[in-house]
Structures are given as C-alpha cells and as structure tokens.
Short mmCIF file of the C-alpha atoms (twelve columns), coordinates in Angstrom:
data_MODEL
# 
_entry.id   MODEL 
# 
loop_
_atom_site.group_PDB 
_atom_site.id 
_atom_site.type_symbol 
_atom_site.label_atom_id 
_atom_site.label_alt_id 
_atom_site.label_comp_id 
_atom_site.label_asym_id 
_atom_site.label_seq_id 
_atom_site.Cartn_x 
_atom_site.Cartn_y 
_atom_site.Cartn_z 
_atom_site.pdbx_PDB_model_num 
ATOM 1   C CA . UNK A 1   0.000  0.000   0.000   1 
ATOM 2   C CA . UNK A 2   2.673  2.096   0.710   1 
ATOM 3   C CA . UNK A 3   4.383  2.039   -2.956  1 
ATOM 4   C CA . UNK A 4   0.624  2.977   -4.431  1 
ATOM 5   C CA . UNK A 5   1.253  6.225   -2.533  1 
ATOM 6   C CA . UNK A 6   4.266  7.173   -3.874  1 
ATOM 7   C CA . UNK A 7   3.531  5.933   -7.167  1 
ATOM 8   C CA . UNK A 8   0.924  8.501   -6.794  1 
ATOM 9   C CA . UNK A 9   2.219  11.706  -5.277  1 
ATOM 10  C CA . UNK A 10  5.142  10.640  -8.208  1 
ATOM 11  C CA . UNK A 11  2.099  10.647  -10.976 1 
ATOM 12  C CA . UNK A 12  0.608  13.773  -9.641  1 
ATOM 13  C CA . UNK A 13  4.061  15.480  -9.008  1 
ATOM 14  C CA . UNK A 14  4.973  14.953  -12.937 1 
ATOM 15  C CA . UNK A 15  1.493  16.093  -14.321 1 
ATOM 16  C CA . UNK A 16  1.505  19.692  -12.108 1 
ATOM 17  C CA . UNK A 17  3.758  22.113  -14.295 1 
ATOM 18  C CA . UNK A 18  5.096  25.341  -12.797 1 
ATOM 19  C CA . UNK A 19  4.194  28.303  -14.684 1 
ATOM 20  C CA . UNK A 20  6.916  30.265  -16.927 1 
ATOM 21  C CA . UNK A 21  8.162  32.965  -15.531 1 
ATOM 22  C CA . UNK A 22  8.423  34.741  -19.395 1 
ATOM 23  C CA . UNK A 23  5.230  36.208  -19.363 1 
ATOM 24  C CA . UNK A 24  5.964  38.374  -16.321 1 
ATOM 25  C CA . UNK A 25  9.506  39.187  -17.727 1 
ATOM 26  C CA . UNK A 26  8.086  40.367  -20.773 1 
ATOM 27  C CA . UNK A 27  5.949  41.993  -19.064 1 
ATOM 28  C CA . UNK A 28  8.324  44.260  -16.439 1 
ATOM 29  C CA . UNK A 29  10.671 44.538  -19.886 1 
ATOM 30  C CA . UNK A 30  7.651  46.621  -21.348 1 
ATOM 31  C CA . UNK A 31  6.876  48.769  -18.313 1 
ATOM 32  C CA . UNK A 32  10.666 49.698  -18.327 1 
ATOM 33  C CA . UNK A 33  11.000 50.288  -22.065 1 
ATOM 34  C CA . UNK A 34  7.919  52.555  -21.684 1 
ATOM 35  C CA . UNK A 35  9.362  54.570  -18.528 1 
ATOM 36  C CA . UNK A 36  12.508 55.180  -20.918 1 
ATOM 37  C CA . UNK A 37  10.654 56.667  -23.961 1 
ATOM 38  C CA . UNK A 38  8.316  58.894  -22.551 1 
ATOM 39  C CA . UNK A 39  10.243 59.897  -19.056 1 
ATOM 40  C CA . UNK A 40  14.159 59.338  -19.129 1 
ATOM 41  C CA . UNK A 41  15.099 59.591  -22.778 1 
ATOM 42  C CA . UNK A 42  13.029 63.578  -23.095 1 
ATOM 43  C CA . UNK A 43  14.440 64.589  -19.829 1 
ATOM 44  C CA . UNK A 44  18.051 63.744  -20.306 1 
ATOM 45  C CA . UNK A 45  17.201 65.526  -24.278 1 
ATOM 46  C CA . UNK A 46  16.233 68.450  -22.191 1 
ATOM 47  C CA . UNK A 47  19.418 68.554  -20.126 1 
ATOM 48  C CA . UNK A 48  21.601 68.437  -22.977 1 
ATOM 49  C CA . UNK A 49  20.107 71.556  -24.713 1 
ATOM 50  C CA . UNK A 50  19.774 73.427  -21.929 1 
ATOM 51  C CA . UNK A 51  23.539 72.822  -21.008 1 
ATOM 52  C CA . UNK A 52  24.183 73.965  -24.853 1 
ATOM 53  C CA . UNK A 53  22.434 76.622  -24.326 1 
ATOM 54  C CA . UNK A 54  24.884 77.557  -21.095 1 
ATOM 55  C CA . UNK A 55  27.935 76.847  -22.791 1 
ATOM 56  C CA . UNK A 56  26.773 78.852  -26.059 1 
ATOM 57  C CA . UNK A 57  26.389 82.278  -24.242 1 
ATOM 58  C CA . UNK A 58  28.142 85.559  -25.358 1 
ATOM 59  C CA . UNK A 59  27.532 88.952  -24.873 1 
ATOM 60  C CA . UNK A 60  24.390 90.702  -25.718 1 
ATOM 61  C CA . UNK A 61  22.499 87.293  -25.646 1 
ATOM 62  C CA . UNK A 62  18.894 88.146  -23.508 1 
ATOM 63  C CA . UNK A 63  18.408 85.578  -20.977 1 
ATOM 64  C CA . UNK A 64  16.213 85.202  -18.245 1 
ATOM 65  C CA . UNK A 65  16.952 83.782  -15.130 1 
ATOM 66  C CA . UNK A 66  15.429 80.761  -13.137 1 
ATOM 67  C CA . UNK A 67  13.883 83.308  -10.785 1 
ATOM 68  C CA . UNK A 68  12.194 85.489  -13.600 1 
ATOM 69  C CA . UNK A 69  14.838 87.971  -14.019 1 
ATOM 70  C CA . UNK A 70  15.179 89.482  -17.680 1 
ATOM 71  C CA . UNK A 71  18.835 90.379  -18.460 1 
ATOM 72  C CA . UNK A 72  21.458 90.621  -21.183 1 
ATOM 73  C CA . UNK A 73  24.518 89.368  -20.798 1 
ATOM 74  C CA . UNK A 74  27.615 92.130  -20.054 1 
ATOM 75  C CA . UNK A 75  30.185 89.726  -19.477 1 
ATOM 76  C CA . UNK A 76  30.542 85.571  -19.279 1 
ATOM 77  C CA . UNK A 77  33.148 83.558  -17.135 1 
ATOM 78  C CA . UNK A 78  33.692 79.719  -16.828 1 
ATOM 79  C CA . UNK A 79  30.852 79.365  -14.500 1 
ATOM 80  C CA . UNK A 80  29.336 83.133  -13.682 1 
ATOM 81  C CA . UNK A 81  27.601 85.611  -16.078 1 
ATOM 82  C CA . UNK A 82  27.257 89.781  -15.502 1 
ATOM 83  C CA . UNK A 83  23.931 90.453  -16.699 1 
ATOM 84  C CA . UNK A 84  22.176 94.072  -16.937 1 
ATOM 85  C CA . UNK A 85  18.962 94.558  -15.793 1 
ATOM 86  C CA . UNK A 86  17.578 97.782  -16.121 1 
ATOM 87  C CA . UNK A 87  19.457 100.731 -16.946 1 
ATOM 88  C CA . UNK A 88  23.417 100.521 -14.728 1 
ATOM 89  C CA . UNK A 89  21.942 97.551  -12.310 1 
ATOM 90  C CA . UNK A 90  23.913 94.576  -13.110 1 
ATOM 91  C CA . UNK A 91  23.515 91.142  -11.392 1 
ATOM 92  C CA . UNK A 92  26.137 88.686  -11.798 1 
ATOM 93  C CA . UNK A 93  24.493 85.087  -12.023 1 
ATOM 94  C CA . UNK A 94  25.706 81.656  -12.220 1 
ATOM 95  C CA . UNK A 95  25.236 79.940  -15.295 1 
ATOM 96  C CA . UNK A 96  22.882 76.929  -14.051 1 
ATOM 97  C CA . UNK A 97  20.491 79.462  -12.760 1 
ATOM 98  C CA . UNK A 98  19.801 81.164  -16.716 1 
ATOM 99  C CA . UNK A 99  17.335 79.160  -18.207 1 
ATOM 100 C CA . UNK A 100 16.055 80.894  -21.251 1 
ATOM 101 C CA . UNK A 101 17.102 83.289  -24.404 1 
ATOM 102 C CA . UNK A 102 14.338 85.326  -25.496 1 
ATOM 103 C CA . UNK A 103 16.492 87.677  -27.808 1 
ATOM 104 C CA . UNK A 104 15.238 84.905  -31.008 1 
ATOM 105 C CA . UNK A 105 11.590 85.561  -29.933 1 
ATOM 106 C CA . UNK A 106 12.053 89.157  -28.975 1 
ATOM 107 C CA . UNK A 107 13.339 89.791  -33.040 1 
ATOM 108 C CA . UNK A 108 10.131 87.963  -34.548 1 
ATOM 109 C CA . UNK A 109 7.550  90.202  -32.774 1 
# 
C-alpha cells in the first residue's frame, strides 16, 4: 500500500507544471522600455540643450533667469555671467540658474 502512494504523489508530481516565468519578464521589460521613452530619454534631451544653451552664451544674448529675471549678458566667465537689468543695475548670475534666451523671440515680434 505504501508504494501505491508514492507511485501517486510521483504521478501527480509529474502532471503539475510550474508556470513560466516569461510572461511576467516580458511583461516588467515593457513597463521599463515605456518609462525610458516617454520619461528618461526627453528629460536627459532636455538637459543636454539646456547645457548647450549655457555653454553657447556671449555677450548681448537676452536671458532670463530661473527666478524670472530678464537680463542681457555684459560679461561671461567659466561658471558666472554679468547680466544688466535695467538701466546701470547689473547682477552677476551663475550659469545653471539662466534658463532661457528670449532675444530669437524678442526679433520675430
């Protein structure tokens, strides 16, 4: 009686399949392609034209700042910029914090 069992559980152990694991790393390949092509790949697009954009300054470029502040450049260094505000106020500025040159849409209006 004793070998039916096993002969059994054996049976019953060699008919129950485990499920593939493919399916689910399809599935996570997806979700992480996805994340790249609509989240990673525009930021890091974003960061390389805006650091373009930093190295690319010269004088008389109009910027503004990251806090709202519209300048042109007087004078650029390695990692500072002189910018005029209004009239003899100058504000020097380090380059991360300019975010924006308006002079291209200032000479269509």
């Amino acid at each position: 009686m004793n070998a039916l069992f096993v002969y059994t559980l054996q049976a019953a152990g060699a008919q129950a399949q485990q499920p593939s694991a493919l399916p689910t790393i399809i599935m996570f390949a997806l979700i992480i392609l996805v994340m790249w092509l609509f989240m990673i790949r525009p930021q890091r697009k974003q960061q390389k034209q805006l650091q373009e954009f930093r190295n690319g300054l010269r004088k008389g470029d109009k910027v503004v700042t990251v806090g709202g502040i519209y300048g042109e450049i007087v004078e650029v260094n390695e990692k500072t910029a002189l910018i005029r505000v209004d009239g003899d106020v100058k504000l020097r500025v380090d380059k991360q914090g300019l975010v924006k040159d308006y002079s291209e849409a200032e000479a269509q209006k």
